[in-house]
N, C-alpha and C positions, 0 to 999 in steps of 0.2 A: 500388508505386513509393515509392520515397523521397523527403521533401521536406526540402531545408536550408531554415533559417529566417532570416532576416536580422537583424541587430541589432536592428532597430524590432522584428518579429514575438517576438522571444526576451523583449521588454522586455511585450511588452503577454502572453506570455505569464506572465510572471514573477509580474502585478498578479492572473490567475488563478488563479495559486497560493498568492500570500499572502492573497488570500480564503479558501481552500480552508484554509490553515491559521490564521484566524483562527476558520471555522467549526468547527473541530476541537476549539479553543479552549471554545467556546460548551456544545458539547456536553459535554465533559472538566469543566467545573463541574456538572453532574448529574450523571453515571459515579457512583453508590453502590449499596449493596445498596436494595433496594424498589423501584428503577426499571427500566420496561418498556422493552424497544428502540422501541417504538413510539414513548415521550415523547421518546430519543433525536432520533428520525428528523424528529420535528416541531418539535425547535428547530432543526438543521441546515436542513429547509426553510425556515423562517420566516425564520434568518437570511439562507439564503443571496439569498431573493425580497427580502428589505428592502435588501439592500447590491447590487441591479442584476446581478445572478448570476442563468443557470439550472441548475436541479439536471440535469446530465446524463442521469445514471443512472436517472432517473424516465423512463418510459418507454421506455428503450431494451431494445430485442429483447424489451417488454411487460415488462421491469422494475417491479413493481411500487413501489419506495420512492426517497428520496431518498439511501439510506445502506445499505450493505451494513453488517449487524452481526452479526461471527460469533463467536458465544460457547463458548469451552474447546475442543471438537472439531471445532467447524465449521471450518473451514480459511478456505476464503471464501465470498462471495455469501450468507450470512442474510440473512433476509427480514425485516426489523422485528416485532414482531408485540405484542398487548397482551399475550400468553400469554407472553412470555420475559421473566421476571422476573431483573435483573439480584440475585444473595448474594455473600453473603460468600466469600471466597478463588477464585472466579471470576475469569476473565481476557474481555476483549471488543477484537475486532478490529474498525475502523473503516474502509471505505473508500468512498471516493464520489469525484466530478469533479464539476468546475464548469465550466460553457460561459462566459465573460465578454469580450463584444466579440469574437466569432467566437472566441475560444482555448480549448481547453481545457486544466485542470490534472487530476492524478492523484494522491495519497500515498494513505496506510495508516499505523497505527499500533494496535498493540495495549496496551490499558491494562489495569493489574492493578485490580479491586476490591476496596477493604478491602485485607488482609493474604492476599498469597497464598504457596503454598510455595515454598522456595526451589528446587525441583528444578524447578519453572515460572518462577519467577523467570529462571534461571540460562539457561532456554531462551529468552527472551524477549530478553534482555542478548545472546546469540549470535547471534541475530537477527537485530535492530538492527546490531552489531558487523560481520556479511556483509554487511548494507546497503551499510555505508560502503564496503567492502571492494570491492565490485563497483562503486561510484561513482567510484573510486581509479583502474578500468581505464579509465573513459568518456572516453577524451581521445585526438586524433585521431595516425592511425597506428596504433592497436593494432585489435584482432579482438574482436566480439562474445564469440565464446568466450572471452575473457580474463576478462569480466566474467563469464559463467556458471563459467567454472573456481575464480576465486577465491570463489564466492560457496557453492559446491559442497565446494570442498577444505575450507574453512574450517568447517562446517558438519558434515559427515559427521567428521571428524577429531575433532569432539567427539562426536560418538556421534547424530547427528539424522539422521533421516529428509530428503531434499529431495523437494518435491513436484513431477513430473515433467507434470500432467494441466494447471496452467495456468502460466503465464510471463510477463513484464515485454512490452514491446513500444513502439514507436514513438509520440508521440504529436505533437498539434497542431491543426488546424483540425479532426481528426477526434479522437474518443476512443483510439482503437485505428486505429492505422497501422503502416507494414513501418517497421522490421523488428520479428520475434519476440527477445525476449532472455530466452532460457534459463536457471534457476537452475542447469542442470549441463551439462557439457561440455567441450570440450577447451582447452588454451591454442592460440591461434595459428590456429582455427577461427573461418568463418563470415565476415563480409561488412567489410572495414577500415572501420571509423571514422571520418567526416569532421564536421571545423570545421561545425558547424551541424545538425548531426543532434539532434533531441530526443527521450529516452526515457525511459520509466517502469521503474524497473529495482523489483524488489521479492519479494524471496525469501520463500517460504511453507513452514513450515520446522516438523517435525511429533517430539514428543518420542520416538514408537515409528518404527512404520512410516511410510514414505512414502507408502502406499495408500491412495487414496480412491474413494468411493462418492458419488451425486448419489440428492438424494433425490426424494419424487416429485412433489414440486414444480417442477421442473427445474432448479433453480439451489442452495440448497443442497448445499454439498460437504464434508464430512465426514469424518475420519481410518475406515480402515476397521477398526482396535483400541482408535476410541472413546478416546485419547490426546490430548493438547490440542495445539495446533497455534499458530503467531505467525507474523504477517505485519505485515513493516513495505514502506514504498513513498515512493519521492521521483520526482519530474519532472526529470529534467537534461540540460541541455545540454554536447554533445561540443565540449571548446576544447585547443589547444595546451597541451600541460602540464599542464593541473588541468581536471577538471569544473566549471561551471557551475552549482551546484545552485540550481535555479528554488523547488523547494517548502522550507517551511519549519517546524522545530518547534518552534520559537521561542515561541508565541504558547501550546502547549500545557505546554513548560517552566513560562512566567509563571505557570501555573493550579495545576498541580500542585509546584511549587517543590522539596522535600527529593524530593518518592514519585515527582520526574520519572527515570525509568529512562536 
């Protein structure tokens, strides 16, 4: 089922989300070579328990962390770990939710470490760029597939892989609600668009193949040419005209200033 959200719920969802990207914030001041995802994962908790947040993602479906961090080929879902020592010209994908006053929020964002190459660079910036792209469609009247086609078109057209195995989707008093929103698909496909609909739209977006493999941990997901992989992610609300964007990068900008991509 579908749930619209009302002005009041869109605003108290909002206050989730700019948590979510102050945490982001928090952690983006560590991002160097010598650090483990681990230390990552425990300022993002500590921040997000100190500012009246819970870490979603912790515990759910026995999730173990508070922060998916997935490094060059993992696509999504890494598991923090002391043994994942962030180097030089490495890239790390960041994504987690926060529950705060019943709401939850959702982004992603992949940060380059040190000096990375520009042919990672270059995928990373097209990325980002489908983000917005598919944010563009989120406004009521159009079709889920508008947002997967442009996110898709845009993306393959320069030469990337789109990853087909997980997808954007629904969100609100729950982590993951209907609808699914697909990185690929048709214009003018799938369920119209209404005033009040919130989604995680967040294309996951692979420099070879779009093939992935899960490892045997069960969440780890990984390119299957071992290629690096970018995934960015915002929260927004479906409105007349222009999307709503609820989450925000704002906070990660400030931190990173010139190397903000």
């Amino acid at each position: 089922m579908i749930f619209l959200k009302t002005d009041e719920e869109v605003e108290l969802m909002r206050a989730s989300n700019i948590l979510l990207g102050k945490t982001y914030a928090e952690v983006a001041k560590a991002i160097k070579p010598g650090v483990t995802t681990a230390q990552l994962d425990k300022i993002a908790y500590e921040f997000i328990m100190d500012n009246g947040g819970r870490p979603a993602c912790l515990g759910y479906e026995e999730y173990p962390a508070t922060l998916c961090t997935s490094v060059n080929e993992v696509v999504v879902h890494g598991i923090p770990s002391d043994k994942v020592i962030l180097k030089e010209g490495d890239i790390i994908s960041i994504d987690s939710s926060i529950e705060l006053n019943g709401w939850h929020s959702d982004s992603a964002y992949t940060f380059p470490v040190g000096e990375v190459s520009p042919e990672v660079m270059k995928l990373l910036r097209t990325t980002k760029e489908a983000l917005y792209l598919g944010v563009e469609q989120a406004v009521t009247g159009k079709r889920v597939g508008d947002i997967s086609f442009a996110i898709q078109n845009y993306c393959e057209r320069a030469g990337y892989g789109v990853v087909r195995e997980f997808v954007g989707h629904g969100i609100g008093r729950d982590m993951h609600e209907e609808p699914d929103v697909c990185n690929y698909g048709r214009r003018g496909n799938g369920i119209v668009l209404k005033s009040g609909m919130t989604l995680a739209i967040e294309p996951m977006i692979t420099l070879g193949r779009r093939n992935v493999l899960i490892e045997e941990d069960g969440w780890t997901a990984r390119t299957i040419d071992r290629k690096p992989a970018a995934h960015y992610e915002l929260s927004v609300c479906v409105r007349n005209g222009k999307a709503d964007i609820l989450s925000t990068f704002d906070y990660i900008q400030q931190v990173l200033g010139d190397r903000f991509i």
